[in-house]
C-alpha positions, 0 to 999 in steps of 0.5 A: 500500500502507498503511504502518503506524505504530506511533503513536511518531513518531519510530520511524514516521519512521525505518522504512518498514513497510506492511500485508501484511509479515514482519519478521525480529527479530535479539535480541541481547539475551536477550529485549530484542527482544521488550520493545522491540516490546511497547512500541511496539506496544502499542497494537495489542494485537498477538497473540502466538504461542507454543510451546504446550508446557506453556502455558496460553492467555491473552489475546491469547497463541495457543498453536501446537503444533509436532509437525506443520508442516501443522497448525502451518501450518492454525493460524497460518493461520486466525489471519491470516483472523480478525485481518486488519490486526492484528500477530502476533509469532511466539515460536516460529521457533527452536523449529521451526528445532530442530525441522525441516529450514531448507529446509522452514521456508524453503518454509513462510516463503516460502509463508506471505508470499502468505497475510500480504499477502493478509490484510495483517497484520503479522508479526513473527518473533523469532530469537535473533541469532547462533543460526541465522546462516545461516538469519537471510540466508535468511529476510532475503532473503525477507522485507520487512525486519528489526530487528536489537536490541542490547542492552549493559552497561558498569559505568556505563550499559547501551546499547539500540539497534535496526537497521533492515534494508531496512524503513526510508528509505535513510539508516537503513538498518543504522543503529544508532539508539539507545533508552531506557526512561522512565516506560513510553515508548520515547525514540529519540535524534533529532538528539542528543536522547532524545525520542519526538515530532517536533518540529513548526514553529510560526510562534511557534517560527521567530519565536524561532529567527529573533529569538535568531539575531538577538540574537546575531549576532556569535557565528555561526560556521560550522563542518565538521559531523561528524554525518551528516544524516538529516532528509529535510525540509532546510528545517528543519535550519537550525533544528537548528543550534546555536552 
């Protein structure tokens, strides 16, 4: 199965998410979950599916009238037959949670997955955290995975974070990973920094690792770490060390 990659390096090394997938989106952050996936998928130019009451079509937006499941159902459908491959985000499922009994959106969800894998989109379904909590259990047991986004405000700073849930290695799993906005990019803390690259190991930088260890010998100490490890290619955490 092709696994796809949002194009944010980091953000592809942490999660596992492959063609054919739904993905149940926790926002616990009035609207932050929603930020956060148009940043990273950008790209993509996912298709957005809204509530079409009182709305207006624009591009790239699909308007999904709810006053019928097999109607809202023959829509989301023909959608997924003309954008193989590409991302949907339904805006909609608290809408039809409202709306309609949760074991006959349950059976509609459940129904829809064969339809995702065989036209291998990649859908994901924002719910407010919190709104439906036992509907968010339900839904998570059938789909491929989750994102829970958390957003947080202090007098001094405001704290972003996501987790991965089952769509990742097993390390991050239920993880909070922490994000931030900069100048239109999305910075994921990676081993203590905000960046949004992998480092990559050139000969020229293990040469200046090996030379500055070199240089300042007498200083090595070894020490408890207290940060759990995550990086899967131990060969390079020696480069990460710092004294």
């Amino acid at each position: 199965m092709k696994k796809f990659l949002v194009g944010h390096e980091i953000f592809d090394e942490i999660t596992n998410i492959y063609y054919g997938s739904a993905i149940l989106v926790l926002d616990d952050g009035y609207g932050e979950a929603l930020r956060l996936l148009m940043n990273l998928i950008k790209a993509q130019r996912p298709i957005r599916l809204m509530s079409g009451w009182g709305r207006s079509p624009t591009e790239n937006v699909a308007l999904v009238t709810l006053s019928n499941l097999n109607d809202v159902s023959i829509t989301v459908n023909e959608l997924r037959r003309n954008a193989q491959e590409n991302v949907l985000i339904h805006e909609y499922l608290p809408d039809l949670l409202i709306k309609y009994e949760h074991d006959t959106i349950l059976k509609l969800l459940e129904a829809w997955k064969h339809e995702i894998q065989n036209n291998r989109t990649v859908e994901f379904y924002l719910l407010p955290k919190g709104a439906f909590p036992e509907m968010e259990k339900k839904i998570l047991a059938i789909f491929d995975g989750g994102l829970e986004v958390r957003l947080s405000h202090t007098k001094k700073l405001t704290m972003r974070e996501f987790i991965p849930i089952k769509c990742c290695h097993p390390e991050w799993n239920l993880r909070p990973v922490r994000y931030e906005y900069k100048d239109n990019r999305v910075l994921i803390e990676w081993h203590g920094e905000m960046t949004d690259k992998l480092m990559r190991l050139s000969p020229e930088l293990v040469d200046e690792k090996v030379k500055y260890y070199k240089t300042n010998i007498a200083r090595l100490k070894l020490k408890i770490g207290r940060r759990e490890l995550t990086e899967p290619l131990t060969e390079y955490l020696w480069f990460f060390f710092t004294f």
